[in-house]
Structure formats: C-alpha cells, structure tokens
N, C-alpha and C positions, 0 to 999 in steps of 0.2 A: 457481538454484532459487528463490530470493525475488521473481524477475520472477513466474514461473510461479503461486508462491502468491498473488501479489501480484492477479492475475491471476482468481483465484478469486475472493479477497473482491472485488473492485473489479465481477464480475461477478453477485456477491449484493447488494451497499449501491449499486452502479450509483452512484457518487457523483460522475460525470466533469462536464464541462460538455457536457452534449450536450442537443440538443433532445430533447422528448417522442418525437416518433417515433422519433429515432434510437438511443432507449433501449432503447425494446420490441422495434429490430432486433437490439441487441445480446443481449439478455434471450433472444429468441428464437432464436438464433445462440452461445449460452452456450458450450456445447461445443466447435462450432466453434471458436470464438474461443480458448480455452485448448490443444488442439489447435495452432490456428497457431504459441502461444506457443512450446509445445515445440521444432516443425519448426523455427522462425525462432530459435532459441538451440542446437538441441543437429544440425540436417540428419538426422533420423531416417531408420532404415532401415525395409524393411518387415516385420521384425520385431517392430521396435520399436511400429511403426502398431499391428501386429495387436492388442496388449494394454493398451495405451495409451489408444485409445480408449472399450470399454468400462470401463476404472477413471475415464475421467472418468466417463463418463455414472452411474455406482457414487456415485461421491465426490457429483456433483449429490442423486442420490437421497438418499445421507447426511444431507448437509443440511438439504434438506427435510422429512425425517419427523424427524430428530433434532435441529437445529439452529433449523430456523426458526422457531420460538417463540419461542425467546431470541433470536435478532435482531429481531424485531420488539421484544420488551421493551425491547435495548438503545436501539433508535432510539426509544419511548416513554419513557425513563426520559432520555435525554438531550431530548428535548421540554421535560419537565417541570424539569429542572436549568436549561436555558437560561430558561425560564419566570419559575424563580424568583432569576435573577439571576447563573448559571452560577458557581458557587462553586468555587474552587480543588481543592478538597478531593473534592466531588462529582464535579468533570471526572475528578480524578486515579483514582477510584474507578472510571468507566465507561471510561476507557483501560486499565486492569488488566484488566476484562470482556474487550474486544475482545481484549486480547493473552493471555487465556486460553481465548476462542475460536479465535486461532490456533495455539496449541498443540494444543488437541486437535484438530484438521484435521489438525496437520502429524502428529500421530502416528496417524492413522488413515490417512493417504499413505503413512507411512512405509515397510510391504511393500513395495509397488508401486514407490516412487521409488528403496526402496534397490538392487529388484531392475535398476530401467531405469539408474540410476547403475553399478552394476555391471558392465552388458553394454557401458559408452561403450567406444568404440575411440579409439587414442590420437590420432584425427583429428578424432574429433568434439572430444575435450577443448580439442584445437587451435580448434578452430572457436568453440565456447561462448566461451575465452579472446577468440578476435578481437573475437567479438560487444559481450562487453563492455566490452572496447576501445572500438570504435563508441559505445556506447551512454552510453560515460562523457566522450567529447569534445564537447561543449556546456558541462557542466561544465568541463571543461579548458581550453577558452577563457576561461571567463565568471573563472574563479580568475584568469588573470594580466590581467584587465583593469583601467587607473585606477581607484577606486574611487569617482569620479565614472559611469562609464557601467555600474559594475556595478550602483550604486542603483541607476539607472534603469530597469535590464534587469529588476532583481528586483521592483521596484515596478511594473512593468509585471505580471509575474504576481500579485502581491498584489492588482493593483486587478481582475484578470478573477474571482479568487477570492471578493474581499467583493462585484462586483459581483453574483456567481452566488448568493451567500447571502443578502446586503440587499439585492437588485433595484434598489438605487439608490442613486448613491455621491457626497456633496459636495464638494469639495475639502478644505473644509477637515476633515471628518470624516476624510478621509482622511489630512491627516496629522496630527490626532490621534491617530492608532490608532498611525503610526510613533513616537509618543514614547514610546507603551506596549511597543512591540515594534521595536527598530529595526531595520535593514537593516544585519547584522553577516559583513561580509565574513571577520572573522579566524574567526569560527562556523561561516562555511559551510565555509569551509577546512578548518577540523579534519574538521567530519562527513565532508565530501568524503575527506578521507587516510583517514579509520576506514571509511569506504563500502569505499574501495577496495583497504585490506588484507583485510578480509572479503570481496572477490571474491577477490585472491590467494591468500587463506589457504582458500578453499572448490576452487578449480580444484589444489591443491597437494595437496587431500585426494585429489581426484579421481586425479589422479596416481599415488598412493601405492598404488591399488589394494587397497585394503581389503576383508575380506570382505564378502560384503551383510549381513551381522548385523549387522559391524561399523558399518556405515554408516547404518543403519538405528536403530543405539543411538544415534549421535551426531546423525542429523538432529532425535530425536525432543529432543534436548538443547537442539540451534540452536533447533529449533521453540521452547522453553520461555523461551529467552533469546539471540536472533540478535546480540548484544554479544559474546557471547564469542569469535562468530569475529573478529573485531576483534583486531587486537596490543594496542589500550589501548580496553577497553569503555564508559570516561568519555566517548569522542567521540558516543556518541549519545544526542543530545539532541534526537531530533526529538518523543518524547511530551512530555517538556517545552515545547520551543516552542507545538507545537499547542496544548495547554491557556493558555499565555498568548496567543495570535493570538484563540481564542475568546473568550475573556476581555476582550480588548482590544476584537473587533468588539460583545460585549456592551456596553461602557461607551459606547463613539462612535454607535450605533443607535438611531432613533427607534423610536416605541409602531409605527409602519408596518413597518419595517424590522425587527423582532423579530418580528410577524405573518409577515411574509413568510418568515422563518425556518422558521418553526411548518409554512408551507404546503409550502415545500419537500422537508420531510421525509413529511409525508403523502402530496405525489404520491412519494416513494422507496418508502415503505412500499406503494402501489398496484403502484408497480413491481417492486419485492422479492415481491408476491403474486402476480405473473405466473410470474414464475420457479420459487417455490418450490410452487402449485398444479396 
C-alpha cells in the first residue's frame, strides 16, 4: 500500500531526478503510472481494472480542486523557510503539513482500497508478499556490506541528491554536509528491520481477512500514523533525518546554490500546475 500512495504524491511534487521533459511525460501519464503500480504489486484481475481505474482518475480530481492550493503553499512556504535559513522548527512544522496531507488522501482512499483489499485472493497476497521481497533485496545487500563500501554506495546517492538540489557539488562541501549528517549504517539497519516488519505486519493483515470496514478503519489509522505498523515505531526516523540532511545542505550551500534551490522548486510548482490544471 505505501508503494502505491507513495506513488501518488511523488506523482503530485514530481520530485524525482528526471529531466524537464521526462516530467511532463510522467505528469501526463499520471494515472497510467499509478495504475502500473497497482498491476506491478498486487497482478490485478479484470475486475479489479474495471474500478480501479476511475477512482484513480476520482482521487486525481480530488486533488486538484481540493488539495492543490495547499500544495502549492506547502512548496511556497518551504521556499521561504529555506530562504530564511531553514530552521529546525520551521522544517519540522512543514513535515507535519505534508504527513497531514497524507492522511487525509489516505482517508479519502480508504472506500476504494478497503474494498480492492478485501477482494485480494490468497494468490495475489502471495504475489504482493514476493513483490516486496524483490523490492527489499538492494537493501538486503547493501545491510551485510563492510561498512567501507556501504559509505560509498550511500554517498553515491547522497551526492546524485545534493547534486539535483545545489546544481553543483565541491568536494569538499561535500563532506562537510557528512559531518552534519553522517553515513549511519546501524540507522539504516533499524529503519530497514522497522520498514520491513511494517511490510509483514501489513501482508499478515491482509491474511487475516478483515471485513472491508474493518480495514478501511485501520488504513485510515496507518494513513494518520504509518509507525504503528511497525513492531517498535521508534525505528522511523526518516522525517527526522530529512530535516537534518536539509539543514545540513543549508549550511555547506553558496548564495548560487540556495538560488538554485529557489529555482527548482519553481520549475516543480510549473510542473505540479500541469497536472493539477
């Protein structure tokens, strides 16, 4: 489930590394794209297709007339926080926004998801389970590596990240920002164990065959607060980190490279106006 919504916003805030054009493909291909998500985690039948589709295209509209004001604010108001020196306090405040934009998404899904939850066959749960098998082996590698080539591997993504934010990266800026935020392999581990009992703990629900009310009460729960599927809720700490990772690119960033910030978000907000007009 948390691919799929994942899936949603990533295709409102467009916030990947992809080129200009191959934004507006996505933007323009929205539905599609969430669509696949489904087929590609849960082997839909064509049942499932037939109502599936228009509650996305539904959910899109949602957005748009109801939502997309306030996403633009949030990406305006995070503008202005970066601006004025992106303050702990301030980050921690516009991450509460976003994760209360996600809750009410997830609870206005909730009908729809509890009902398609409801109808899985006990093949398809097999399948989603594989999926996320698949989808968690990268990870699973990366965990029992020396912790010499796990830096590396991770710093490797860290530098495509501040490249795509600060348009241009020093060295030694760059490991500056590691002093601020290091490369904590015992960190990713936990999150990694708490990611992946929250898949257990979600496919075990699925299992248990719940009525669709019932499932439908508890997605809207997950949606409020995705920790508790978790065996020990403490392992997530990824709005934490993010706010220090920003934090940190704030402090190592030239007057250029804080511009360039500024600009990135403006072409998102261009591209967030495709979608949601």
């Amino acid at each position: 489930m948390k691919r799929i919504l994942k899936s949603f916003l990533i295709t409102l805030l467009i916030l990947g590394h992809t080129s200009c054009s191959f934004r507006k493909l996505l933007i323009s291909n929205a539905d599609f794209i969430i669509m696949y998500e489904f087929d590609k985690y849960f082997d839909l039948n064509s049942e499932q297709k037939k109502y599936l589709k228009p509650f996305v295209l539904t959910m899109l509209d949602w957005i748009r007339v109801e939502k997309g004001q306030e996403i633009h604010q949030v990406l305006d108001d995070f503008t202005l926080v970066w601006k004025a020196g992106a303050s702990k306090d301030q980050l921690e405040l516009l991450v509460k926004r976003v994760e209360g934009l996600r809750a009410e998404l997830v609870t206005e899904m909730a009908p729809t998801l509890g009902k398609f939850f409801a109808s899985l066959s006990d093949e398809q749960i097999d399948y989603f389970e594989k999926k996320l098998i698949d989808f968690n082996e990268e990870n699973e590698d990366a965990a029992v590596l020396p912790i010499e080539k796990f830096s590396k591997k991770q710093k490797e993504k860290v530098h495509k990240n501040l490249k795509y934010w600060l348009g241009s990266l020093k060295d030694e800026q760059e490991q500056e920002f590691y002093t601020k935020v290091p490369i904590d392999q015992v960190g990713f581990l936990r999150n990694f164990e708490g990611r992946k009992s929250a898949q257990r703990n979600f496919v075990k629900f699925l299992r248990s065959r719940k009525p669709q009310a019932e499932i439908e009460k508890n997605l809207i729960l997950w949606g409020s607060n995705p920790s508790l599927l978790r065996n020990d809720p403490a392992t997530n700490e990824q709005s934490k980190r993010l706010v220090s990772s920003i934090q940190a690119a704030e402090a190592v960033a030239t007057a250029a490279q804080k511009a360039h910030v500024v600009e990135v978000i403006k072409n998102l907000k261009q591209d967030l106006n495709a979608l949601l007009n």
